[in-house]
C-alpha positions as CSV (number, residue, x, y, z in Angstrom):
1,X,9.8,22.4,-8.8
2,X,11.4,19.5,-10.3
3,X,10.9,18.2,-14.1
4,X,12.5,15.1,-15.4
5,X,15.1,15.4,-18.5
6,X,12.0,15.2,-20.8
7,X,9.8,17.6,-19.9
8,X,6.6,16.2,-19.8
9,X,6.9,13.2,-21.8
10,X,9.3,10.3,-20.8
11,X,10.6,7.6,-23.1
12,X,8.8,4.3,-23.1
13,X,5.5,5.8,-22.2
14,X,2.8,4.2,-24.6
15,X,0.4,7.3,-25.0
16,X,-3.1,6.7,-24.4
17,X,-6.1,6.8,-27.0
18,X,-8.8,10.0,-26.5
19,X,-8.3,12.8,-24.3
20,X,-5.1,13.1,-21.8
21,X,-5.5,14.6,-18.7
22,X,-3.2,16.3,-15.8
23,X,-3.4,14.5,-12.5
24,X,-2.1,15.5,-9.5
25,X,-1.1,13.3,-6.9
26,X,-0.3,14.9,-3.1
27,X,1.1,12.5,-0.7
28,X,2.7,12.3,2.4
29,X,4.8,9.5,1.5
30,X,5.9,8.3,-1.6
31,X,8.9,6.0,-3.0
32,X,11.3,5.0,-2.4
33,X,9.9,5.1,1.3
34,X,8.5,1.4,1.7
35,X,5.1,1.2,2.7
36,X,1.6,0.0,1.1
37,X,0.8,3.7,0.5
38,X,4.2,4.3,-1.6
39,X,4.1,0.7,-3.3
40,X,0.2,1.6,-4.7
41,X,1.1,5.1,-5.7
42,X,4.4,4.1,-7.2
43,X,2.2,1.6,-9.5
44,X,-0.8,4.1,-9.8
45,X,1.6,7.1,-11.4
46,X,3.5,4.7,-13.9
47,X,0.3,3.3,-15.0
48,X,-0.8,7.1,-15.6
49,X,1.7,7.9,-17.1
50,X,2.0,5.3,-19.7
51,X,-1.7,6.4,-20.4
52,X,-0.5,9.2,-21.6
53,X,-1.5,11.5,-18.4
54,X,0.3,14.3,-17.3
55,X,0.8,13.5,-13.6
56,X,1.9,15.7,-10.8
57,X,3.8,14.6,-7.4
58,X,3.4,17.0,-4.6
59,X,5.3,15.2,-1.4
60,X,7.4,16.4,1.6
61,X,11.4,16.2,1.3
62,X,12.2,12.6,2.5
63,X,14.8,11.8,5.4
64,X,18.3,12.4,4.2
65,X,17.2,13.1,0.8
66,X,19.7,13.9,-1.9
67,X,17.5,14.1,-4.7
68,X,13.8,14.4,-5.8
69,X,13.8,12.7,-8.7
70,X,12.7,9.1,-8.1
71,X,13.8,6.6,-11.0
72,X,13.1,3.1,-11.4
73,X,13.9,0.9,-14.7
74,X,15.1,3.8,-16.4
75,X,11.5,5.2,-15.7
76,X,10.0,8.6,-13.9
77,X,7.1,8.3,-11.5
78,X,6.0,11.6,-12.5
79,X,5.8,14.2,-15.3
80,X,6.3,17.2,-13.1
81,X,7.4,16.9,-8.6
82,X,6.8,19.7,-6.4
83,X,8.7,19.0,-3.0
84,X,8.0,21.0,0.0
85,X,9.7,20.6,3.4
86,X,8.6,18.2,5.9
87,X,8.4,16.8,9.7
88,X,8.8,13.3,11.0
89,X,5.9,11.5,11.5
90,X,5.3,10.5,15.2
91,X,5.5,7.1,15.8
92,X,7.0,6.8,12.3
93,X,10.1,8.4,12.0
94,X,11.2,7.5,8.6
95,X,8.4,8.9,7.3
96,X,7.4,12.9,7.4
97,X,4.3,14.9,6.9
98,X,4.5,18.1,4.7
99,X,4.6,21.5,6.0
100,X,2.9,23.9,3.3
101,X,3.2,27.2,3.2
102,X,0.0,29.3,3.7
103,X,-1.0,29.9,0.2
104,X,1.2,27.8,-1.8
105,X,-0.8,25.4,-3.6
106,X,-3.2,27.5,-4.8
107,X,-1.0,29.6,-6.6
108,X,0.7,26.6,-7.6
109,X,-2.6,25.7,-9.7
110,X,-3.4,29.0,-11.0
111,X,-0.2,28.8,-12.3
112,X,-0.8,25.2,-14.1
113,X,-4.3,24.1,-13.0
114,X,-4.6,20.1,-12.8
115,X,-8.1,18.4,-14.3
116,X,-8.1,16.4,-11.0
117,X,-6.7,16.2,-7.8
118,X,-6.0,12.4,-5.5
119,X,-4.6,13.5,-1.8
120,X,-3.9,9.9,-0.4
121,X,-3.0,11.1,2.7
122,X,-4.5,12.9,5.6
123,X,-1.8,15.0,7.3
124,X,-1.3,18.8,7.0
125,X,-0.3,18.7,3.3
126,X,-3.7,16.7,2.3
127,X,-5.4,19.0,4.3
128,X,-4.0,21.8,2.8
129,X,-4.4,20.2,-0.6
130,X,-8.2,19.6,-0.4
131,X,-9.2,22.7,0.7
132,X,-6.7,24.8,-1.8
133,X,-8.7,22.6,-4.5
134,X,-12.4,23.6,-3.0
135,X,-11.1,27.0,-3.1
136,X,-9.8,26.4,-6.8
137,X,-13.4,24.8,-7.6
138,X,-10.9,21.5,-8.7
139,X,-12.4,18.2,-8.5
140,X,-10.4,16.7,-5.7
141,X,-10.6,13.1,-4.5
142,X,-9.3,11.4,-1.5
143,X,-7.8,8.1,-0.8
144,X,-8.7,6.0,2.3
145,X,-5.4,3.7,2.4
146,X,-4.9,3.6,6.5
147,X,-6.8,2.6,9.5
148,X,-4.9,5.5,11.7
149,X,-7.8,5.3,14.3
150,X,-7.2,1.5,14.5
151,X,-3.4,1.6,15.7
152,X,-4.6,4.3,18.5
153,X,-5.2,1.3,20.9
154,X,-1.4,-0.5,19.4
155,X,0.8,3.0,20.8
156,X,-1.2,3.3,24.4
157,X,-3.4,6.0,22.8
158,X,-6.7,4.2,22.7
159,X,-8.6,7.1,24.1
160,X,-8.1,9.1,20.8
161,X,-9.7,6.6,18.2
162,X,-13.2,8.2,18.3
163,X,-11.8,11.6,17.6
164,X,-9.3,10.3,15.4
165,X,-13.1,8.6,13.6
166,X,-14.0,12.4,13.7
167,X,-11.2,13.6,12.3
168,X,-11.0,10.9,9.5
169,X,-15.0,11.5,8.7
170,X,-14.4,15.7,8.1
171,X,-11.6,15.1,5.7
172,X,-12.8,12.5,3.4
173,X,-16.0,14.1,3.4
174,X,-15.0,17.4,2.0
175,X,-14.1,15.3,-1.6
176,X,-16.1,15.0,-3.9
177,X,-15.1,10.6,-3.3
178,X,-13.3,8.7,-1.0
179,X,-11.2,5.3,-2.8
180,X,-11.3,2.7,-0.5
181,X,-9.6,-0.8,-1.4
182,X,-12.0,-3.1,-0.1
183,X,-15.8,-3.9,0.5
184,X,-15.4,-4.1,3.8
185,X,-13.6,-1.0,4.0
186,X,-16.0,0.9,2.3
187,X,-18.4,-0.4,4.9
188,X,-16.2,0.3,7.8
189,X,-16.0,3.9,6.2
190,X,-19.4,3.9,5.9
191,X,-19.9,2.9,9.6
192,X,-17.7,5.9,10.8
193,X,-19.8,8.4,8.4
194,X,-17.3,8.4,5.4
195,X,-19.6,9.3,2.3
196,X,-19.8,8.8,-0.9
197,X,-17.2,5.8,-1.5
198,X,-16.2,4.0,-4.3
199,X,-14.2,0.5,-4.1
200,X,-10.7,1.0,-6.0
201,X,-8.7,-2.1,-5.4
202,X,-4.9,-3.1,-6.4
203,X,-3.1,-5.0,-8.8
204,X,0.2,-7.3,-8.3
205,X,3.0,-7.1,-11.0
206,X,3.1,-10.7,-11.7
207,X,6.4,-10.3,-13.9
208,X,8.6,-8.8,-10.8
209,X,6.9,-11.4,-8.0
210,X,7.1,-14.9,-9.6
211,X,7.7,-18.3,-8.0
212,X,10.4,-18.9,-10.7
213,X,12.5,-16.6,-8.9
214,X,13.4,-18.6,-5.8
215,X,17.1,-19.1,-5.1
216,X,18.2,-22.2,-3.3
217,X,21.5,-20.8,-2.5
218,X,19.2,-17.7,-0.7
219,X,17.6,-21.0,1.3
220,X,20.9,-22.8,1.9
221,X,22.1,-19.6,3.7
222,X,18.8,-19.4,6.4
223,X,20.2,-23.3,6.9
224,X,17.6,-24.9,5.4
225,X,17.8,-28.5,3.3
226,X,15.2,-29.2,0.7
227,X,12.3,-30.0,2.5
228,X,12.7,-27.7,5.0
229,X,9.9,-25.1,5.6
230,X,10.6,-21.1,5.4
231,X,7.9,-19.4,7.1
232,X,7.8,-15.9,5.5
233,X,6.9,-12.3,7.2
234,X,7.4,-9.1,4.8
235,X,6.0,-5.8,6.1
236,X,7.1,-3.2,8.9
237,X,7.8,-4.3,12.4
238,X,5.5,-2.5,14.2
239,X,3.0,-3.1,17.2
240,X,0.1,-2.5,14.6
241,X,1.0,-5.4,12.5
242,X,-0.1,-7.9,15.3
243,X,3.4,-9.6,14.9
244,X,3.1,-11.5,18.5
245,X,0.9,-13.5,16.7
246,X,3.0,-14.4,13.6
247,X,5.8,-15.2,16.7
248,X,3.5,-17.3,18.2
249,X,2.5,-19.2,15.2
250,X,5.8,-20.1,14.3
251,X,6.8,-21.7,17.8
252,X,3.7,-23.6,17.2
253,X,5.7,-24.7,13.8
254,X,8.4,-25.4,15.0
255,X,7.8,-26.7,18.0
256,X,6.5,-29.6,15.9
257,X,9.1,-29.0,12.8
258,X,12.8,-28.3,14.5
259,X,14.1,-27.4,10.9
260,X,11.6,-24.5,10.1
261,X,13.1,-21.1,9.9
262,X,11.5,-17.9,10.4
263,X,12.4,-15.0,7.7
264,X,11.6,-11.6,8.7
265,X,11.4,-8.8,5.7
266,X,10.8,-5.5,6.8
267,X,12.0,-2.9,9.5
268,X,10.3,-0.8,11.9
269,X,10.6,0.0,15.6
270,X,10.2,-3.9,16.9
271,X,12.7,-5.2,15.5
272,X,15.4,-4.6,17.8
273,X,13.3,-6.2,20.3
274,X,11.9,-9.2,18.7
275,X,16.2,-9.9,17.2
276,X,16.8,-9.7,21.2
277,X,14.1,-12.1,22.3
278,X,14.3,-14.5,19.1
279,X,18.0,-14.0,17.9
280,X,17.4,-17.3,15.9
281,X,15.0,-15.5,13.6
282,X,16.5,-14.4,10.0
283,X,16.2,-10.5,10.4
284,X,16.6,-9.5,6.8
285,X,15.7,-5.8,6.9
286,X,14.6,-3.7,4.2
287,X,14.5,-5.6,0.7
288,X,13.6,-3.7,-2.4
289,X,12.8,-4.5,-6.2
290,X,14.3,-8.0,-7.9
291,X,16.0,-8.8,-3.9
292,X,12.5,-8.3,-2.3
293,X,11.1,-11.1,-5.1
294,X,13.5,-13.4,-4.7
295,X,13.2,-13.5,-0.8
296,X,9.2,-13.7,-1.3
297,X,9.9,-16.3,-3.7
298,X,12.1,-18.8,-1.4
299,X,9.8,-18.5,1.1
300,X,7.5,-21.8,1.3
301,X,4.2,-20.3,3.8
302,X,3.5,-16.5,4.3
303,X,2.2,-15.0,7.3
304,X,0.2,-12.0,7.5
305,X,-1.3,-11.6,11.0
306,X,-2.6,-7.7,10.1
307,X,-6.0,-6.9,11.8
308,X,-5.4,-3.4,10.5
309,X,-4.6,-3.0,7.0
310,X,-6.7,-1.9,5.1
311,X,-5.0,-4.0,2.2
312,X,-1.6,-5.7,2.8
313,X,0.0,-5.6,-0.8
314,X,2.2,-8.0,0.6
315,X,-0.4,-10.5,0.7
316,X,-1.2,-10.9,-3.3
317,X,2.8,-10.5,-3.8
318,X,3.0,-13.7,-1.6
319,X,0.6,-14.9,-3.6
320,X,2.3,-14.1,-6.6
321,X,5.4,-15.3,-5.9
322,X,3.8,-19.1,-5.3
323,X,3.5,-18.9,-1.3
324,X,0.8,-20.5,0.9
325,X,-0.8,-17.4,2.7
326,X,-2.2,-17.7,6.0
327,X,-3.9,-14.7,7.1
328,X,-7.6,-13.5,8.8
329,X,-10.4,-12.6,6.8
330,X,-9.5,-9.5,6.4
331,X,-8.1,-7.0,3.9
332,X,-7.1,-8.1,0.6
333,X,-6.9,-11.9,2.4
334,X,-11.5,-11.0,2.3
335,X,-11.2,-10.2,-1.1
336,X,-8.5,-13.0,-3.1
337,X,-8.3,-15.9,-0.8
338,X,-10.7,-18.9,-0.8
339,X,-10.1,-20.5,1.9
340,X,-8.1,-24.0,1.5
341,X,-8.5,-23.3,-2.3
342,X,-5.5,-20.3,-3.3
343,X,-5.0,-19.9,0.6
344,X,-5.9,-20.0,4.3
345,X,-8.2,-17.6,6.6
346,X,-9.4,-17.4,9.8
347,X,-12.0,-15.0,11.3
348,X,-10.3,-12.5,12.7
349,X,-11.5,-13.4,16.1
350,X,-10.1,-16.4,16.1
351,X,-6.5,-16.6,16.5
352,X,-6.4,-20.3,17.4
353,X,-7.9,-21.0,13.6
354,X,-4.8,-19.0,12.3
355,X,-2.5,-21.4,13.8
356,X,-4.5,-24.4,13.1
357,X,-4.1,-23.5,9.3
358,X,-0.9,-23.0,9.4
359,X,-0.3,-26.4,10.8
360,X,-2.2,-27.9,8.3
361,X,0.0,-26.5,5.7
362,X,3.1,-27.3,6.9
363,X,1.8,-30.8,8.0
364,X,0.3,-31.7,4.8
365,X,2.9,-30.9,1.7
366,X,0.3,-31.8,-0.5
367,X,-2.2,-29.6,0.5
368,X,0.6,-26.4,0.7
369,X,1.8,-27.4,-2.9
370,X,-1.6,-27.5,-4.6
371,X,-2.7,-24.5,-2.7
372,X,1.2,-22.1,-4.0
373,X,0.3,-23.0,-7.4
374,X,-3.9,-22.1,-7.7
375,X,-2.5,-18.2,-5.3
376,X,-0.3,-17.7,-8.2
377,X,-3.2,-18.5,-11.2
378,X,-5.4,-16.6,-9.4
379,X,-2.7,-13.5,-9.1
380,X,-2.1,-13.6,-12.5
381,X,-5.6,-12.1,-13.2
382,X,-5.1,-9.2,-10.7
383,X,-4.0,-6.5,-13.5
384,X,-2.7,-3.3,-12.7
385,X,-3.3,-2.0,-16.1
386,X,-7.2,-2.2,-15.2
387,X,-6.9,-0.9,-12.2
388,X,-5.5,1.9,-13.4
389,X,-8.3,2.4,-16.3
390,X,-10.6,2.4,-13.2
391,X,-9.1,4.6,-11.5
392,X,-9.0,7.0,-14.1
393,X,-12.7,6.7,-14.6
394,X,-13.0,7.7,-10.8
395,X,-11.4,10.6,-10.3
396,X,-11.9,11.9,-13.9
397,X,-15.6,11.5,-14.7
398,X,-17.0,11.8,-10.9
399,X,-20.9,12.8,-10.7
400,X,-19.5,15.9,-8.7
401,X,-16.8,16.6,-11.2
402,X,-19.5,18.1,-13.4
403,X,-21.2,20.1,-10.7
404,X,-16.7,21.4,-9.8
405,X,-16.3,22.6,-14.1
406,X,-19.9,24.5,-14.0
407,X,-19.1,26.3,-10.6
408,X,-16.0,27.4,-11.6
409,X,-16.8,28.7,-14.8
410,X,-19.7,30.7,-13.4
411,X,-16.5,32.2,-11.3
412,X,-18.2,30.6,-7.9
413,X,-15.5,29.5,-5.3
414,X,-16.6,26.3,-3.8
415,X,-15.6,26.6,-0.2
C-alpha cells in the first residue's frame, strides 16, 4: 500500500460541505496509461477528492513501472493506492489486467472498510472486487465504459460477441447499478439484459483544451500556410476505431485540397502499418497534458470515425479546443452535436454522409468557422464539477445501498 506525503488529505483540496465519504475505485487501467477509461477516472478521483472524499485506487502494476504514485499539477489522484501485480492485456499490450490474490480484498476492507465501491472494469480484478464487496455486504457499483463484445468482430473473433454479451450481462448485474455514459448505451445495455442502469456522462476541462492554444509554428512544421486545412485524428490506432474510414475521408480531402495534411495523435498496433502505406501522414504518437491541447488546438476539422465507443472523450476535447467534428451519430457525437449547428453527424450506416460533411466543411470556410466557435460555447457548459456531484449521488445514495447497510448490520453476508 501506497499513501501520498499527506496522509489522507492533500494540499489544494477544497473540502466538501456535509458528510465525507471513502470511495474506492478498482480499475484495470488508470493514468498515466492513455485511454478514455484512464482520462474519466483520472478526472472522476480529483473531482472526489477536492470534495473532500477519501478515495481509494486499487489497479494492477503498470508496464515498466517505477512508481505508484501518479502526480499531476502538484496533485494526487488518490488518498490512499493499493497496487497488485498484473498481466498484459491481449490484444492490448500496454495495458494489464490485475491478478488478485485469493482473499485479498476482503481483508483489505475489514481492515479499512470503504462506504462505496466503483469497479470500472471487467477483468479478473473487477471480478474479484464485486464479489469481495457482496461478500463484505458493501454497496458496490460498476461502470459500463467499453463495448468489448463490439471489437470481437474488429480481432477475427466474431464468434465470441454473444458470450462475451453473456459474460458482460453476469457482471454488471451482480451491482447494485451499472454507469453508463450515454442514452443509447443504457439502451444497448438494456438490450443485452444489463439492469438497473443509470446515465452518468463526462465533462471536458475547458481551461486545459482551448482554441487559444493553437501554435502556428506547430502548423508551419506539418507544412502547412495559413489557409491550409489540418484534418485532426486523436485516439489509439487500432482496428476497433474504424480508422480506414478516417483514411478514406481524407483522400477524399485532399484529393480535392492538395495542401491538407493529415495529423495522427495516438499510438496503437496500426500504426506501423498505416506510417508504411501513408508515409505522408504526420504520425505524432502519444501526446499528453498542455502538448496534447496545443496539437488539438491547431488542428482545423476532427475526425472521429468510432462505431464503438461508447463515449470518445476526444470528441468534446475537439470540441473544446474550437475544431469542427465530424463524426456518426453515435457516442458522445448522439449526445453534444447538432448537426451543422456545433458539428457534423452521419448515421452510422452511412459512411458516404461522413465524407460528404466533411467536404462541406472544408469546402465552405464559413460554415467550418461558425460551426469551431458555437462546439466550443457549447463545451463550456459540459462541467466536470457536476458530473462529479452526480456521480457521487449515484454510488453513495443507491436505492440498494440501503437494503447493503441493513444486511450487514443484521451480520447477513450478501452473496
Amino acid at each position: 500500500m501506497k499513501e501520498n506525503s499527506t496522509g489522507n488529505t492533500v494540499t489544494g483540496i477544497t473540502q466538501a460541505s456535509g458528510r465525507r465519504h471513502h470511495i474506492t475505485i478498482v480499475s484495470e487501467t488508470f493514468p498515466p496509461e492513455i485511454n478514455g477509461v484512464a482520462n474519466t477516472l483520472r478526472y472522476l478521483c480529483l473531482g472526489l477528492m477536492r470534495r473532500g472524499h477519501t478515495v481509494t485506487v486499487i489497479r494492477p502494476r503498470q508496464s515498466h513501472e517505477s512508481r505508484g504514485e501518479y502526480f499531476e499539477a502538484g496533485e494526487c489522484l488518490f488518498s490512499r493506492e493499493h497496487v497488485i501485480a498484473g498481466l498484459p492485456l491481449p490484444g492490448y499490450g500496454e495495458l494489464r489486467f490485475g491478478v488478485p490474490r485469493p482473499g485479498y480484498l476482503a481483508s483489505l476492507w475489514r481492515q479499512r472498510r470503504p462506504d462505496a465501491i466503483y469497479v470500472a472494469t471487467q477483468g479478473p480484478l473487477g471480478i474479484a472486487a464485486v464479489s469481495a464487496a457482496r461478500g463484505a455486504g458493501i454497496p458496490v457499483s460498476s461502470g459500463f465504459h467499453t463495448n468489448f463484445h463490439a471489437y470481437s468482430q474488429y480481432y477475427g473473433v466474431g464468434f465470441l460477441e454473444k458470450l462475451l454479451c453473456r459474460y458482460g450481462r453476469w457482471f454488471h448485474n451482480r451491482t447494485a447499478t451499472t454507469l453508463v455514459p450515454t442514452r443509447k448505451i443504457a439502451q444497448t445495455a438494456a438490450d443485452m439484459g444489463i439492469h438497473p442502469t443509470s446515465v452518468w456522462s463526462r465533462g471536458v476541462d475547458c481551461s486545459r483544451f482551448s482554441a487559444q492554444k493553437r501554435d502556428m509554428a506547430l502548423r508551419q512544421q506539418w507544412g502547412l500556410q495559413r489557409n491550409d486545412r489540418a484534418v485532426l485524428y486523436v485516439g489509439r490506432l487500432a482496428p476497433e476505431k474504424n480508422l480506414q474510414m478516417a483514411v478514406s475521408c481524407f483522400e477524399r480531402i485532399r484529393a480535392l485540397h492538395p495542401c491538407a495534411k493529415f495529423i495522427l495523435v495516438g499510438d496503437g498496433p496500426m500504426r506501423k502499418r498505416l506510417a508504411a502505406r501513408h508515409p505522408d501522414y504526420i504520425f505524432a504518437g502519444t501526446r499528453r497534458g498542455e502538448d496534447l491541447a496545443r496539437h488539438y488546438a491547431s488542428g482545423d476539422i476532427f475526425l472521429f470515425p468510432s462505431k464503438t465507443d461508447t463515449f470518445g472523450n476526444v470528441v468534446t476535447e475537439a470540441m473544446a479546443s474550437g475544431l469542427a467534428v465530424v463524426a456518426f451519430d453515435d457516442a458522445a457525437a448522439s449526445e453534444h452535436i447538432r448537426h451543422e449547428d456545433n458539428g457534423m453527424k452521419a448515421h452510422l450506416s452511412d459512411d458516404e454522409g461522413f465524407v460528404d460533411h466533411a467536404l462541406r466543411l472544408v469546402d465552405q470556410p464559413t460554415l467550418m468557422s461558425r460551426i469551431r466557435a458555437q462546439a466550443r460555447l457549447d463545451a463550456l457548459e459540459l462541467d466536470w464539477a457536476a458530473q462529479i456531484e452526480q456521480f457521487e449521488h449515484l454510488i453513495l445514495n443507491h436505492p440498494q445501498r440501503n437494503s447493503y447497510n441493513a444486511l450487514t448490520k443484521q451480520g447477513i453476508s450478501i452473496l
